[in-house]
VEXDREN-2710 file (C-alpha; in Angstrom, 1 decimal):
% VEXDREN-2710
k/r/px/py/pz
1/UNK/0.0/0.0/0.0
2/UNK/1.5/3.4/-0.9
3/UNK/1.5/6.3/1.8
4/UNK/-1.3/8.2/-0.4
5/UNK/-3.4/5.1/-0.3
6/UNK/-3.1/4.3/3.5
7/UNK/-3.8/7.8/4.1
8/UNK/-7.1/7.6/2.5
9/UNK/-7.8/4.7/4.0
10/UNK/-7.0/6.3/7.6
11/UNK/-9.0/9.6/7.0
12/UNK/-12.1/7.0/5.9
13/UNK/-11.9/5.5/8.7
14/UNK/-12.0/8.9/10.9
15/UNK/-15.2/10.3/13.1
16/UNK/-16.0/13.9/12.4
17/UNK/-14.5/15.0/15.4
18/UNK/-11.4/13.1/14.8
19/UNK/-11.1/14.2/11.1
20/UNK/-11.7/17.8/12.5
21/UNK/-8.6/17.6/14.3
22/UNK/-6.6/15.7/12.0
23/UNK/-7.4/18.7/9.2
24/UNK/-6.3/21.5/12.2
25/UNK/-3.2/19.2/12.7
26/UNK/-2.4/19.5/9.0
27/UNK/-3.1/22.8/9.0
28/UNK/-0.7/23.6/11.3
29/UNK/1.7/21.2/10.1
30/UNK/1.7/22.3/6.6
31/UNK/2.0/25.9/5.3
32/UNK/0.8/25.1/1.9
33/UNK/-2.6/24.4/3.3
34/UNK/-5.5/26.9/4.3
35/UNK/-8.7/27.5/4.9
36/UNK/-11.2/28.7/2.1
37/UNK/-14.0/31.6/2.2
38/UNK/-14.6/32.1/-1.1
39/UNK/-18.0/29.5/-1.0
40/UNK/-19.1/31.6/2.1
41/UNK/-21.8/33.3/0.1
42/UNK/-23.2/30.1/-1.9
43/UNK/-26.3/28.9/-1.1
44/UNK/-27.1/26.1/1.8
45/UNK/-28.3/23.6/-1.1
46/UNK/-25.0/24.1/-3.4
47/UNK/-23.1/23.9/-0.4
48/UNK/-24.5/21.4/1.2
49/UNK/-24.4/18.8/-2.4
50/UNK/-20.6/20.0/-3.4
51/UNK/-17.5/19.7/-1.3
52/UNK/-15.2/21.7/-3.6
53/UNK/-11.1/21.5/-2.7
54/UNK/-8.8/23.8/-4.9
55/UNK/-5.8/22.0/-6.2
56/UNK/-2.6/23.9/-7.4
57/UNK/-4.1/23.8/-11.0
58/UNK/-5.7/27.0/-9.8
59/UNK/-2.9/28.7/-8.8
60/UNK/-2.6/30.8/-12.0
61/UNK/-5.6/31.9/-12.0
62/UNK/-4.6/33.4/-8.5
63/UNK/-1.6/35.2/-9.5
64/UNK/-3.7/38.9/-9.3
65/UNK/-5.0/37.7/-6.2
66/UNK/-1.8/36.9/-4.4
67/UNK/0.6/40.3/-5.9
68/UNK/-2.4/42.2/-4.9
69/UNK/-2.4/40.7/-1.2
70/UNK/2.1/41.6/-1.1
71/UNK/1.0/44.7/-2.8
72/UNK/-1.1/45.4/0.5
73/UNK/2.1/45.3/2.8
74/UNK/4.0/48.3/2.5
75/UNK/0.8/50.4/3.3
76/UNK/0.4/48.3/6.7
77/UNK/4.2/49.0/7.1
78/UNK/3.9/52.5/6.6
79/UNK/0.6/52.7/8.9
80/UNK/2.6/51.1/11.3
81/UNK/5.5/53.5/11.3
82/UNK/3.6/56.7/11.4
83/UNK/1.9/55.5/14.9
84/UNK/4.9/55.2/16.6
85/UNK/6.6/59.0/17.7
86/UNK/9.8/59.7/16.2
87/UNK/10.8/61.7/19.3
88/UNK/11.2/59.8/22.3
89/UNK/12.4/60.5/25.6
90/UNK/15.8/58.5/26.2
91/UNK/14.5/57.6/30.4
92/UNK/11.2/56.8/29.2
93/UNK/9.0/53.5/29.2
94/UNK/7.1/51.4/26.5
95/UNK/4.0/51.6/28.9
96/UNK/4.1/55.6/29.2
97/UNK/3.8/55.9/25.4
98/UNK/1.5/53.4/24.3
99/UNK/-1.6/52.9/26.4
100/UNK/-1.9/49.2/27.6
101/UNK/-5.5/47.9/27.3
102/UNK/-6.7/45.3/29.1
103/UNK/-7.2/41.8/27.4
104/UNK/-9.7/40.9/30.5
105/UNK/-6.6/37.9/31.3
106/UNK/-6.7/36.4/34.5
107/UNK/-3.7/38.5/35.5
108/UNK/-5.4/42.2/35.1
109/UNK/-8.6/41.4/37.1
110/UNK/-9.4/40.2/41.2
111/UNK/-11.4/37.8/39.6
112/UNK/-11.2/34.8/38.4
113/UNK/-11.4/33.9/34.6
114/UNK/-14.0/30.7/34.2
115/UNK/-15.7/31.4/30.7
116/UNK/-13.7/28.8/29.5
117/UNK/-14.1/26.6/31.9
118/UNK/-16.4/23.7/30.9
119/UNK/-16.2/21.1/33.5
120/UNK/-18.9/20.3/35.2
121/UNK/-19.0/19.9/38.7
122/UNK/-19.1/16.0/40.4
123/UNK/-21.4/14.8/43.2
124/UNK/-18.5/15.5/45.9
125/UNK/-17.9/18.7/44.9
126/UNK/-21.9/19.3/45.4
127/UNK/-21.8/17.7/48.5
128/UNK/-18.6/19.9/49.8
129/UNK/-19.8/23.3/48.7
130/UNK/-23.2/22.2/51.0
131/UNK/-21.0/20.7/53.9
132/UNK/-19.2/24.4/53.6
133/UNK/-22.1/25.9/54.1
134/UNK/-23.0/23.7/57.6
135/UNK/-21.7/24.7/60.8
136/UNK/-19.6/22.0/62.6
137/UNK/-16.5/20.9/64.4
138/UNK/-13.1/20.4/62.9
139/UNK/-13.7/16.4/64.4
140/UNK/-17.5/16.1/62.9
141/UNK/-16.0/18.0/59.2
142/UNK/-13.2/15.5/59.0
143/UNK/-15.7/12.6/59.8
144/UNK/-17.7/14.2/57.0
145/UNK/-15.7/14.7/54.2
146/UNK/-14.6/11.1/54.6
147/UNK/-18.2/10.0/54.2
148/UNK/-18.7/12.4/51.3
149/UNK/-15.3/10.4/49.6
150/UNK/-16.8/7.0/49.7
151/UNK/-20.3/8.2/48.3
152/UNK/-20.3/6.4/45.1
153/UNK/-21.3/8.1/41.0
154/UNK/-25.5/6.9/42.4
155/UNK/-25.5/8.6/45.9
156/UNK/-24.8/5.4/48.1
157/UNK/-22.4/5.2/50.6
158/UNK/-20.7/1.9/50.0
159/UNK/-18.6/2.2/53.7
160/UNK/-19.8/0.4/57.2
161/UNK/-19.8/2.9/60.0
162/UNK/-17.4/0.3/61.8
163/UNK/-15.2/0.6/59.0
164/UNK/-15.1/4.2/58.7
165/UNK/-14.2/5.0/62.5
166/UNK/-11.4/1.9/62.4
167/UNK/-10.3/4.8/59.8
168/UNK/-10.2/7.4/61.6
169/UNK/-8.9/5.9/64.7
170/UNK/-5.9/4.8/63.0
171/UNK/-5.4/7.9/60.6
172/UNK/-6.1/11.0/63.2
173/UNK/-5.4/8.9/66.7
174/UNK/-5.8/12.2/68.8
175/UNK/-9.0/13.5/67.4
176/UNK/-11.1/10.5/67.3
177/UNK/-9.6/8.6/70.2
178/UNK/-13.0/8.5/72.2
179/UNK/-15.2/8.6/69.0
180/UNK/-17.7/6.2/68.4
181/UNK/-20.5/4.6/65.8
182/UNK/-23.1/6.8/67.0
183/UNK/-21.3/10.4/66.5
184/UNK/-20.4/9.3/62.6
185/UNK/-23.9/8.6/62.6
186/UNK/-25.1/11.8/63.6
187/UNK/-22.9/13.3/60.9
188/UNK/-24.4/10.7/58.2
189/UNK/-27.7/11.7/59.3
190/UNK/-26.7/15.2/58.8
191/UNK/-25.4/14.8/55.2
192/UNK/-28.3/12.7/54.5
193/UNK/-30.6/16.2/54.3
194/UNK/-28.4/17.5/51.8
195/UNK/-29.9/18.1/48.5
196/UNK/-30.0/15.7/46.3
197/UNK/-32.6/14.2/48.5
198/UNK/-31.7/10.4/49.3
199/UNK/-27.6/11.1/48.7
200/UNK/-25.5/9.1/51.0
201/UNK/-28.1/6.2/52.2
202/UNK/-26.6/2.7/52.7
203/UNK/-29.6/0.8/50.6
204/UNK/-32.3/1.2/48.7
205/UNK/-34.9/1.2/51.3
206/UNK/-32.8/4.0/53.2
207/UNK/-32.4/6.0/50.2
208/UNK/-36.1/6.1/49.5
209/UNK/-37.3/6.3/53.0
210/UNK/-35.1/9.8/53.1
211/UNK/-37.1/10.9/50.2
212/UNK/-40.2/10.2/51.6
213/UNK/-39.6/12.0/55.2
214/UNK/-38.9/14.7/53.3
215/UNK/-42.4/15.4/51.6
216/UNK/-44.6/17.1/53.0
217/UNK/-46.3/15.3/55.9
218/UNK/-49.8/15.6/54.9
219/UNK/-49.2/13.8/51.7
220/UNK/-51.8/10.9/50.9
221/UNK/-50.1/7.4/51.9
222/UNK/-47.3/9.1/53.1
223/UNK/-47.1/6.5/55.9
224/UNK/-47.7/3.4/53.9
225/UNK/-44.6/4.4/51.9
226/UNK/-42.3/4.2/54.4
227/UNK/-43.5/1.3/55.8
228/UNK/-43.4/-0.6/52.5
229/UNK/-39.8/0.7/51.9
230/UNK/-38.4/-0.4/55.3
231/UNK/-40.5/-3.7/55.8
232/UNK/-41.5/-5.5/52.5
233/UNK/-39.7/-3.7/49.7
234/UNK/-38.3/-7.5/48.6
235/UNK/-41.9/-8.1/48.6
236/UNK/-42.4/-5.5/45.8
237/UNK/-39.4/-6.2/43.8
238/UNK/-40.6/-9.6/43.1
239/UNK/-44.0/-8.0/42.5
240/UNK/-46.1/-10.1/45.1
241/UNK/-49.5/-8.1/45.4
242/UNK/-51.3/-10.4/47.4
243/UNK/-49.1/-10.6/50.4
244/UNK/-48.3/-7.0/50.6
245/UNK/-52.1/-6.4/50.0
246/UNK/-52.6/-9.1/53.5
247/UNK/-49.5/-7.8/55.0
248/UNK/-50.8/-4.0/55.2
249/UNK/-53.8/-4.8/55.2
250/UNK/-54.6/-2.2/52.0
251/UNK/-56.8/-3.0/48.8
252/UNK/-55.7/-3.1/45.5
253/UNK/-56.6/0.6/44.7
254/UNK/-54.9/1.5/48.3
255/UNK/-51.6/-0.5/47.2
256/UNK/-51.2/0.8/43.9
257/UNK/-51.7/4.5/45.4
258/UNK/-48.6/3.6/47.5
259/UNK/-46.5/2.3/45.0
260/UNK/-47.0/5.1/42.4
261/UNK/-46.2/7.5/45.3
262/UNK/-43.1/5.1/45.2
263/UNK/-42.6/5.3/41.9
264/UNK/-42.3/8.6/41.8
265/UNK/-39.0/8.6/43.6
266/UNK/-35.3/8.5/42.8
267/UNK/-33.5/5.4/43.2
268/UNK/-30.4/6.6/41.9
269/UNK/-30.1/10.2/43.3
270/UNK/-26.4/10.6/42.4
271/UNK/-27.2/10.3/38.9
272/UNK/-29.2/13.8/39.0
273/UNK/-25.5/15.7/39.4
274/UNK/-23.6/15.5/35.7
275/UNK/-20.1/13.9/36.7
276/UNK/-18.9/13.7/32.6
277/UNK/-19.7/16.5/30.2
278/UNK/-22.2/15.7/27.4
279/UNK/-21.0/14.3/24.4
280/UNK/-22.8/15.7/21.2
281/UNK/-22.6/14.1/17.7
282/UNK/-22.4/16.1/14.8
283/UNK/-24.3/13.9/12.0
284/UNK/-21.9/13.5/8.4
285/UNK/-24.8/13.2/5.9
286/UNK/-28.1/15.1/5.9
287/UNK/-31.1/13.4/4.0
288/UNK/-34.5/15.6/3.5
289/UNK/-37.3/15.1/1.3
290/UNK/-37.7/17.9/-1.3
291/UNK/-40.8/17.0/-4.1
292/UNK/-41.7/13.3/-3.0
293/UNK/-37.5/12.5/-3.5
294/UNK/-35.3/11.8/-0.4
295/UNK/-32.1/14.2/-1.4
296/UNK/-29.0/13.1/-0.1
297/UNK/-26.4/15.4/0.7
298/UNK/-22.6/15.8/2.7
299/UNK/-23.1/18.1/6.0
300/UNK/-21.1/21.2/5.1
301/UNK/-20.2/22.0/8.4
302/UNK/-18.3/19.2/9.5
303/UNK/-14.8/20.2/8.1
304/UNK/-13.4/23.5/6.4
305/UNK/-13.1/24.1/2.6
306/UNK/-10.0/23.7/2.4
307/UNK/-7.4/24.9/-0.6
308/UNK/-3.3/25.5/-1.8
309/UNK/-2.0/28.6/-0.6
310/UNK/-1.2/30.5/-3.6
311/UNK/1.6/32.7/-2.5
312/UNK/3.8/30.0/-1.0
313/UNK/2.9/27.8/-4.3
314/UNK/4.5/30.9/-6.9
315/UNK/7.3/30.7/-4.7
316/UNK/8.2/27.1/-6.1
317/UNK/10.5/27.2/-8.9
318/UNK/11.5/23.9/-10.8
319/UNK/14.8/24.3/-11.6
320/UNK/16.2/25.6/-7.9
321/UNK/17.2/22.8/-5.8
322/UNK/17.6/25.1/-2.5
323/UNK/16.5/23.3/0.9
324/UNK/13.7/26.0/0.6
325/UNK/12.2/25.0/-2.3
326/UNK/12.5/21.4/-1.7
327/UNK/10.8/22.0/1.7
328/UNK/8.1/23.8/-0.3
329/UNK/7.8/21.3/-3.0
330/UNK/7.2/18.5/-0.4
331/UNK/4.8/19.9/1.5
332/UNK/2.5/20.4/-2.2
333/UNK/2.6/17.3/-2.4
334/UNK/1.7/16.3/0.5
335/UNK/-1.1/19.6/0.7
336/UNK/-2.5/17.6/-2.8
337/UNK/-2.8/14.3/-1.3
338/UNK/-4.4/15.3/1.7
339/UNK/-6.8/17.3/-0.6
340/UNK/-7.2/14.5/-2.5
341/UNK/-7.9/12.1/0.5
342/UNK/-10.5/14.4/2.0
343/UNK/-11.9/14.3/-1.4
344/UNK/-11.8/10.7/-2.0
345/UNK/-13.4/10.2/1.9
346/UNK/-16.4/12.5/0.8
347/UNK/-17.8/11.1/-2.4
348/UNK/-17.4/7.6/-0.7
349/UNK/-19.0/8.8/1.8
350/UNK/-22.0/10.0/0.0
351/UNK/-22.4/7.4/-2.4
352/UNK/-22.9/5.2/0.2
353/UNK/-25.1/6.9/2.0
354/UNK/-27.2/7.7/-0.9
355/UNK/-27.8/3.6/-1.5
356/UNK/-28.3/3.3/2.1
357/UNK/-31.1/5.8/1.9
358/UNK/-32.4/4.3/-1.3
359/UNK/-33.0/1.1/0.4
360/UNK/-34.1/1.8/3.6
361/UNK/-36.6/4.5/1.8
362/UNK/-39.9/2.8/3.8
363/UNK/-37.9/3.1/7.2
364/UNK/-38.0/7.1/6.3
365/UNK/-42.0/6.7/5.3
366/UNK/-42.8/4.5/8.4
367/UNK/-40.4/4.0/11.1
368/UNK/-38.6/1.2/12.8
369/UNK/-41.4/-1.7/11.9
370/UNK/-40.5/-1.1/8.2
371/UNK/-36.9/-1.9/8.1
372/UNK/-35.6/-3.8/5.6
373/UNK/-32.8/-6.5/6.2
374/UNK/-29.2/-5.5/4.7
375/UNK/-25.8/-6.6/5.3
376/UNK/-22.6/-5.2/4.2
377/UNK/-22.4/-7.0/1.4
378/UNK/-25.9/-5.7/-0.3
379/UNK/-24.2/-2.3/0.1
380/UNK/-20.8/-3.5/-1.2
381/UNK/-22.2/-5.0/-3.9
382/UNK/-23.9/-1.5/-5.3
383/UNK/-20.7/0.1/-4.7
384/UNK/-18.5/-1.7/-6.4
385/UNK/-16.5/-1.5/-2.7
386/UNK/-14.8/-4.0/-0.7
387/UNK/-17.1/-4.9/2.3
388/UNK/-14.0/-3.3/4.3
389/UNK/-14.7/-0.7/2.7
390/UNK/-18.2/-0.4/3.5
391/UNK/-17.6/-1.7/6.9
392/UNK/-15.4/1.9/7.6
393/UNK/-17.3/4.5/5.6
394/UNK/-20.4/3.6/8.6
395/UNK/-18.5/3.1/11.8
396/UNK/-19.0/5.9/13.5
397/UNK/-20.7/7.8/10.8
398/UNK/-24.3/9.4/11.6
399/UNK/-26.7/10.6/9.4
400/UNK/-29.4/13.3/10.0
401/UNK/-33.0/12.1/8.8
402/UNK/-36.4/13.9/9.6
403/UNK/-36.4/10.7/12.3
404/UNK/-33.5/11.8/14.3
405/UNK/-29.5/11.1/13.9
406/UNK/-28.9/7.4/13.2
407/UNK/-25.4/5.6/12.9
408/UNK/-24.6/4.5/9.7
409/UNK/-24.4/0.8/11.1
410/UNK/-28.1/1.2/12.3
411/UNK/-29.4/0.1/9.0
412/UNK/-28.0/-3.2/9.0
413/UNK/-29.8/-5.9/10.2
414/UNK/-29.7/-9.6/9.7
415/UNK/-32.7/-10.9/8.5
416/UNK/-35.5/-13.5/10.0
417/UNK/-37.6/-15.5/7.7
418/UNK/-41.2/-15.0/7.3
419/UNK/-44.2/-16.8/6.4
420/UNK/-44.3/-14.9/2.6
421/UNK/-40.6/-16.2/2.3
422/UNK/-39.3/-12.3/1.8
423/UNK/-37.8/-11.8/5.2
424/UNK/-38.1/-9.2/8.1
425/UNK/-35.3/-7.2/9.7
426/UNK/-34.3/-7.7/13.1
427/UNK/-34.8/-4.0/13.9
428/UNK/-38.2/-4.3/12.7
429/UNK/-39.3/-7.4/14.6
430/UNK/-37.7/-5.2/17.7
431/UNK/-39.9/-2.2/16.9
432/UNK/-43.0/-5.0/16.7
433/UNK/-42.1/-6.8/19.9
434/UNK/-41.5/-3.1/21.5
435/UNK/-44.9/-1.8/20.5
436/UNK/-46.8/-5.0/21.6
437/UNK/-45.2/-4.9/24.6
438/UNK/-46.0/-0.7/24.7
439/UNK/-49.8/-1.2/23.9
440/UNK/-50.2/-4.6/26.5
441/UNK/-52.6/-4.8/29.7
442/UNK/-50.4/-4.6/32.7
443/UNK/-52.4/-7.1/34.5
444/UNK/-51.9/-9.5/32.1
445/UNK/-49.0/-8.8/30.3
446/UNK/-47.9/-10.8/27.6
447/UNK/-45.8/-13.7/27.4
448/UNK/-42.8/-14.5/25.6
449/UNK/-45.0/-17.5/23.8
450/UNK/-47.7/-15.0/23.3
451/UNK/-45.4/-12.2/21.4
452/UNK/-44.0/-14.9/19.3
453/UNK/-47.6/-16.1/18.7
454/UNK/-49.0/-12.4/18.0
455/UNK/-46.2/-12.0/15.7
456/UNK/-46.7/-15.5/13.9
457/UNK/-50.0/-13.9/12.9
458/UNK/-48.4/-10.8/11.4
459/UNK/-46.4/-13.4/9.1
460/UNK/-43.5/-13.3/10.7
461/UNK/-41.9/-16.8/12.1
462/UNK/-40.1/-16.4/15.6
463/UNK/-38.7/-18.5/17.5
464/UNK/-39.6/-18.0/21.7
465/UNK/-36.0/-18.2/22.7
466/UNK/-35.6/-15.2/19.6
467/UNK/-38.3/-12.9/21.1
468/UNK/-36.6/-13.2/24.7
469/UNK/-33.4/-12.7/22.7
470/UNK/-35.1/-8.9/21.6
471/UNK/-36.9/-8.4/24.2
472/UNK/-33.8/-8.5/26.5
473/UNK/-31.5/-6.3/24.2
474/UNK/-34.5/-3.4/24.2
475/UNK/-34.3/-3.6/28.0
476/UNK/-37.5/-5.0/28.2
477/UNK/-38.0/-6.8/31.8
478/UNK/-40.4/-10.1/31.7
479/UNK/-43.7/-10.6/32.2
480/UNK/-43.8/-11.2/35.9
481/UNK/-41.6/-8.0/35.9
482/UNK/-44.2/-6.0/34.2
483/UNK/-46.8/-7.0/36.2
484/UNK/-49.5/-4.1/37.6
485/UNK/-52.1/-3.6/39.9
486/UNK/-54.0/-1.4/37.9
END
């Protein structure tokens, strides 16, 4: 493989925000590369269907351009000169001539500079910025920032109380010599009311009886909560109605008050405060429908136009052999075959995303249910690619459709026979299974047998094992899992 090829290869293989940074790595790598304006004023559509790179063939129709940029110099020069006096005291100081304006840097102001600072704060640092706020002792702060340190990403403190005073006792010996269980738990208890509401609780019951003390205590069934979340909670993971309905001695309208007032709760509190900033995808291909015809086009935003700087390219002369114009001469070439590359990446881009979209055109219409099977190969075939080829163009590739933003890989799907011999996709026996599932009584919800039955009458021949298969990767529980009173 030649160096031009494997670069292509690499630059297919590429996200957009890793080919974002491989073009700003070029372009600072490489003088003979810039960034292009002149499509600036072109229309979205022409923009959107063209990726246009110039090449050096351009560069002589470019000459006027570039004398008239070196013709601009000596007036900056001269602009330049006239501001600075020509008389100027021998004793005096750059500062007392030229007036120094503030750049709003860290250094010139009291306070501090955070626009650009994007992190986002964790669940400890909530948690301390509260426990600042909250009179105590230097013994009872100590005891709780060590609590606050083994709260884990979901708000749960994951430490025994006998553990966490062997730790003190053997870390700060003078301070904690005649502590005991009962003052770290007056500190738990303390750091318990801080906000998010059920943060530092040892279980689930805990953690959900500390959100329900804090409603307000005239709440409907308020009571009945908390005694269903400290004495029968197993009872209601394993959804057994009956007994708690003879254990509390509550009908079913009673119980299922109770457990929607459960419900309603957080059993993950931690997970309300962001500890990882938000990743966002920026799709590659746009599809829209203009006149009854799904269009097809390369987002222009995703990378620069990008072209050969003319005025280093006129310095290049063929017959001088200086280390200057060699250094110039090799980095054209290698300006032209990263041009070339990100040309080469585009159209292969596109054209597979075009078939893509003309095969998957009733997925567009309908949704999910109407997904036809395709494999890498169907596209390949098309092509005329290699299935690696294929197989790199949609990793990690999205596309925007009036649906949402799909990866590339989304429309593959091996395919499940049928009773009309013409197959069904896998993604569109999910969407099925999904929607019978969405649209079932909840006090009698169906069956893996019964999904696979429903679906035998749509035509479509499942195995059971295959619908608990789907049902499983659409993080569906089962049956006795979806179970309701009401």
């Amino acid at each position: 493989m030649t160096p031009q090829l494997q670069q292509a290869i690499r630059l297919l293989q590429l996200s957009t925000l890793d080919l974002q940074q491989e073009i700003q790595q070029a372009l600072d790598s490489n003088p003979l590369l810039e960034i292009s304006d002149d499509d600036a004023d072109l229309p979205d559509e022409r923009m959107a269907d063209t990726y246009e790179v110039k090449e050096a063939a351009s560069l002589s129709s470019n000459e006027t351009e570039s004398s008239d940029s070196f013709a601009d110099e000596p007036a900056a020069d001269q602009e330049w000169n006239e501001s600075i006096p020509d008389d100027l005291p021998t004793d005096s100081q750059w500062e007392d001539t030229f007036q120094h304006q503030s750049s709003g840097s860290a250094g010139d102001s009291d306070w501090p500079d955070n626009e650009n600072d994007t992190r986002e704060d964790t669940l400890q640092d909530h948690l301390i910025w509260q426990l600042n706020l909250t009179p105590m002792s230097e013994q009872d702060r100590l005891v709780a920032e060590s609590i606050i340190d083994a709260i884990d990403a979901d708000g749960y403190l994951r430490s025994d109380l006998p553990e966490l005073l062997e730790q003190f006792q053997t870390q700060e010996a003078e301070l904690f010599a005649d502590a005991d269980e009962a003052e770290i738990l007056a500190v738990l208890h303390r750091i318990q009311q801080f906000d998010p509401p059920g943060v530092a609780a040892r279980d689930l019951s805990e953690c959900l009886c500390i959100q329900i003390q804090q409603l307000p205590e005239e709440l409907d069934w308020r009571q009945e909560a908390i005694r269903l979340c400290r004495e029968f909670l197993p009872l209601l993971g394993s959804h057994d109605y009956k007994t708690l309905m003879r254990k509390m001695r509550l009908s079913e309208t009673e119980l299922d008050c109770v457990i929607n007032l459960i419900r309603s709760l957080n059993p993950k509190p931690g997970a309300m405060i962001s500890s990882t900033q938000s990743e966002y995808v920026i799709p590659d291909v746009m599809v829209r429908k203009i006149q009854d015809e799904w269009v097809v086009s390369l987002n222009p935003d995703i990378a620069p136009k990008l072209r050969i700087n003319t005025q280093y390219a006129d310095l290049i002369r063929r017959a001088d052999s200086s280390a200057d114009n060699t250094y110039l001469k090799n980095h054209l070439q290698e300006a032209r075959w990263f041009l070339k590359s990100l040309l080469s990446r585009n159209d292969t881009l596109l054209k597979v995303a075009t078939e893509i979209v003309e095969r998957q055109r009733d997925f567009l219409e309908i949704g999910d249910e109407a997904m036809k099977p395709m494999v890498l190969h169907d596209i390949a075939e098309a092509v005329s690619m290699h299935e690696s080829t294929i197989s790199r163009v949609t990793t990690q590739k999205y596309i925007h459709t009036p649906r949402g933003i799909y990866e590339l890989k989304y429309f593959f799907s091996s395919q499940v026979n049928t009773a009309d011999g013409e197959g069904a996709s896998s993604t569109a026996i999910r969407a099925l299974i999904k929607k019978l599932v969405s649209a079932e009584n909840t006090a009698k919800p169906l069956s893996d047998n019964k999904i696979a039955q429903l679906l035998k009458e749509q035509g479509i021949n499942v195995a059971r094992r295959t619908v608990a298969k789907y049902r499983e990767a659409l993080a569906i529980p089962p049956s006795n899992e979806r179970k309701r009173l009401l």
